[in-house]
N, C-alpha and C positions, 0 to 999 in steps of 0.2 A: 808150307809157308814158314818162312823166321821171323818172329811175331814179339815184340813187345807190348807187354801190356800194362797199364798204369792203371791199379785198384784203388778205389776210395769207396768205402761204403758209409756205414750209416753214424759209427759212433762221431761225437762232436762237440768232447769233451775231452780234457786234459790235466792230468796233475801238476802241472805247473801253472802260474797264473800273470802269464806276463801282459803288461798293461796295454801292448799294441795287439795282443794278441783276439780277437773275440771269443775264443774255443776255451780260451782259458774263463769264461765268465758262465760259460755252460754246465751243467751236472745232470747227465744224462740219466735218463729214469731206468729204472732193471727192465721194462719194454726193452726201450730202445737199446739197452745191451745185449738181452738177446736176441733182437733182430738182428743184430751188429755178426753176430754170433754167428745164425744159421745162413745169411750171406759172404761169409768167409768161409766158410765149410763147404756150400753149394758152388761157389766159386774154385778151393780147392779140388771140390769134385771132379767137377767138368776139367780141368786143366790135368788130373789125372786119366781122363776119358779118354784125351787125344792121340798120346802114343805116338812115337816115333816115327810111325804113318800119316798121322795127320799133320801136325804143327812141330813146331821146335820154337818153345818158347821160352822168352825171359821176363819175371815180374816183380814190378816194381809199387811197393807197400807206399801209399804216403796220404794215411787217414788225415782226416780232420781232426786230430786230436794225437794222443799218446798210445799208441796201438803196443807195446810190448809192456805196457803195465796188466795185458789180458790174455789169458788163458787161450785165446784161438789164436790169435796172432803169431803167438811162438811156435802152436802145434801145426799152423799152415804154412809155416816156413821151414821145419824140420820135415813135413813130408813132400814139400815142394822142391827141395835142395836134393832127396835123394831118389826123384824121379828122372830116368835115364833120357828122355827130351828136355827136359825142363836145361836150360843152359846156364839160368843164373835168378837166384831170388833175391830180393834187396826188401831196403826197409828203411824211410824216414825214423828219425828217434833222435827221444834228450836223454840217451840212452842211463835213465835214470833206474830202472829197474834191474831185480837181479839178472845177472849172467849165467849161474850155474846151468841153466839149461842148452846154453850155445855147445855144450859137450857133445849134444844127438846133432848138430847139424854136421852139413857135407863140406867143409870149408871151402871146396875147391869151387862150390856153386855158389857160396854166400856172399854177401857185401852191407855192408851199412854203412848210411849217411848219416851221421852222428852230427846234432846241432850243439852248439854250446849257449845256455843262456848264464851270463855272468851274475846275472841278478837275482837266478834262481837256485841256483846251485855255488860250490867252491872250485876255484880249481883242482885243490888234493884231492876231494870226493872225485870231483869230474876223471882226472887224470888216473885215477882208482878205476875207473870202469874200461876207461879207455886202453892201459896196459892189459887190462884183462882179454880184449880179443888180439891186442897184437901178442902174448903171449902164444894164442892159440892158432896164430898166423891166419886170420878171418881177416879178410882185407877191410878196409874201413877209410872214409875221409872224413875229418872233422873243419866247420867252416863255425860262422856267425855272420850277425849281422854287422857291415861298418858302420853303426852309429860312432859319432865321435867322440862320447860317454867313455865308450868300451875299449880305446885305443888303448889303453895301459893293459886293459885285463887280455886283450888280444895277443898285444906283441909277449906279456907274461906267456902266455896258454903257447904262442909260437914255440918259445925256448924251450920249453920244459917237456914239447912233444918227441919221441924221437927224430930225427932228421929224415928218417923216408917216408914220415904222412905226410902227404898233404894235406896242407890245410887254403881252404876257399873262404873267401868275404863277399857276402852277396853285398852289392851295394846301396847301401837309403839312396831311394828314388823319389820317396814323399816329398819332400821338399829341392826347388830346380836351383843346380846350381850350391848343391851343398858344400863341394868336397873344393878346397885349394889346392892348385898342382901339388903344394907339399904334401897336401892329405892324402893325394891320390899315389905320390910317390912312398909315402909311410906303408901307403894298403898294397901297393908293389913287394913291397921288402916284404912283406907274410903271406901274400899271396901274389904270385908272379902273371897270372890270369886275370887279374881283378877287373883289367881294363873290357876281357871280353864280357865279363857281367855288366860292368858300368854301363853300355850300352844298348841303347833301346833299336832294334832291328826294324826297321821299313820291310814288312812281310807280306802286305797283300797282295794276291796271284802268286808271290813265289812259290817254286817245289816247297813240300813236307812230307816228311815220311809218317805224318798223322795221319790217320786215315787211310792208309795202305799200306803198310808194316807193323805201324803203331797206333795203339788204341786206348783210350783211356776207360774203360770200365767204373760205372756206379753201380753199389751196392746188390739191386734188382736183377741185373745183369744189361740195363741201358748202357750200351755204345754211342760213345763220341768222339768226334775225331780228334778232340785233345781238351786240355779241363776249363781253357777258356770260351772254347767256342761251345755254345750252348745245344748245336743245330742234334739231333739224333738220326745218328744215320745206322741205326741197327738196333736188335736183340746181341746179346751175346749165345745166351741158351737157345732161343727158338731160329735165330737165323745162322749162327756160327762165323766162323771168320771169313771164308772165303765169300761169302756172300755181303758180305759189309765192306769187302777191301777192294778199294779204286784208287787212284791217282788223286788226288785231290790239293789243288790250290790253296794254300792259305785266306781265307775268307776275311781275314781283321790286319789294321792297320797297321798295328806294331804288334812286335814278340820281346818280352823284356824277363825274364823269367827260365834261367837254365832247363830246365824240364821241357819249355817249349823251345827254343832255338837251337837245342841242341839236334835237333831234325830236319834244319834246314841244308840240304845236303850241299848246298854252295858257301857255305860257312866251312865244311871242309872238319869240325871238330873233333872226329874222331882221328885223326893226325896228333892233336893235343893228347888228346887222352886213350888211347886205345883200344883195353878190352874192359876199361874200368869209369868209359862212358858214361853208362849207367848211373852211378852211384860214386860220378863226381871224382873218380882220383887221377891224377895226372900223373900219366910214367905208372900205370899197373902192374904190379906185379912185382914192388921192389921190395914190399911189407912180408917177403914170406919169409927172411932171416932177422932175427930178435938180435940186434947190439949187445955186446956183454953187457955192457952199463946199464941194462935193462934188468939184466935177468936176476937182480936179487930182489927185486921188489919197486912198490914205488918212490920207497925211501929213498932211493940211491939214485931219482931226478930229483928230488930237491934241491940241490945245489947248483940244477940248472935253472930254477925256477927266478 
């Protein structure tokens, strides 16, 4: 089977602290760190068990919290990248921590989805982290959120990236009816996709490829067919994949959340984005040549900023 898998275990805490966020108001006890811990290892385990015979899989990082401010995190995605099934490992992040370690991963397998929070971070720091993996040609999308706060700090962050990241704006949903056509037309100019986020999908009974390609994984090793639906339709350890994987209809009313509608195979989305699906970039694969104007450092975008 070709098998995506979407991990979330136990940590549920963050070094950031942004006010919409709940994860940011948690501080997880050394417990639950090293729970955190021997679930991501237990996890990398088993996904080293399966081998080229069993599975060809791709995994996708996105804890409830800041997962590469932590020592497992890094080391299960270095030996995740250089396992010869494994097709591709990803990884939510405010990619706030250091980077010297992205030098052990396998580029060709890696990806990140890099979030920007304006209000936690600068752009120069932010953009300091960010040239860092396009130096080392590690594919990457960076997005945020459109609040309409953020609109300057956005379309700044726009300019100042090279022109072949993409960059995505998931849309404020909390409130109906937020965005003016011209707001929706401003979130077009920095993100030319925005409109497929903006919308909330009518999903129940249609296909999904959750639940029978794709699986979302908690920490223990409980399968579900994706992170909204709460229903458990397996073990990962004690039942394995082939045994939890059927066809399955989408169970809930709407799908409003990339991660989930990105599986509705009548959506057609992998047209949009290709092999860089996963971890949100549009047109993959453009990020493997660095622009001169890049290459003396971050100094030398400032003056696109």
């Amino acid at each position: 089977m070709k098998a995506t898998l979407y991990y979330r275990g136990s940590l549920s805490s963050c070094n950031y602290d942004c006010p919409y966020c709940p994860f940011s108001k948690n501080k997880d006890s050394a417990a639950t760190l090293a729970k955190d811990r021997r679930q991501v290892e237990a996890f990398t385990d088993w996904a080293e068990s399966q081998g080229a015979e069993s599975h060809r899989l791709s995994v996708f990082f996105n804890p409830y919290g800041e997962g590469l401010t932590h020592r497992w995190y890094k080391e299960a995605m270095v030996r995740l990248s250089h396992m010869d099934h494994v097709d591709k490992v990803a990884i939510q992040t405010n990619l706030s921590a250091g980077l010297a370690w992205t030098g052990e991963l396998n580029p060709k397998k890696t990806a990140f989805w890099v979030t920007y929070h304006p209000g936690q971070t600068t752009e120069e720091k932010f953009l300091e982290q960010v040239l860092q993996l396009y130096r080392r040609a590690i594919p990457f999308s960076v997005g945020s959120v459109g609040v309409k706060s953020a609109f300057g700090r956005l379309e700044s962050l726009r300019r100042s990236l090279p022109s072949d990241v993409y960059m995505w704006v998931n849309a404020f949903k909390d409130k109906r009816d937020y965005y003016t056509e011209e707001d929706r037309a401003f979130l077009r100019s920095l993100d030319p996709l925005f409109d497929l986020n903006a919308e909330d999908y009518e999903s129940r009974g249609r296909a999904c490829g959750t639940g029978h390609n794709v699986f979302y994984v908690q920490g223990p090793g409980i399968v579900k067919r994706c992170y909204k639906d709460r229903r458990v339709i397996g073990h990962l350890y004690r039942d394995g994949l082939d045994a939890v994987s059927q066809p399955r209809p989408c169970g809930m009313d709407f799908c409003d959340c990339y991660i989930g509608y990105i599986h509705m195979p009548d959506l057609q989305l992998r047209k949009r984005y290709g092999d860089g699906l996963l971890e949100r970039i549009a047109g993959a694969g453009s990020q493997r040549q660095m622009p001169r104007v890049y290459e003396e450092g971050v100094e030398s975008c400032d003056a696109h900023a």
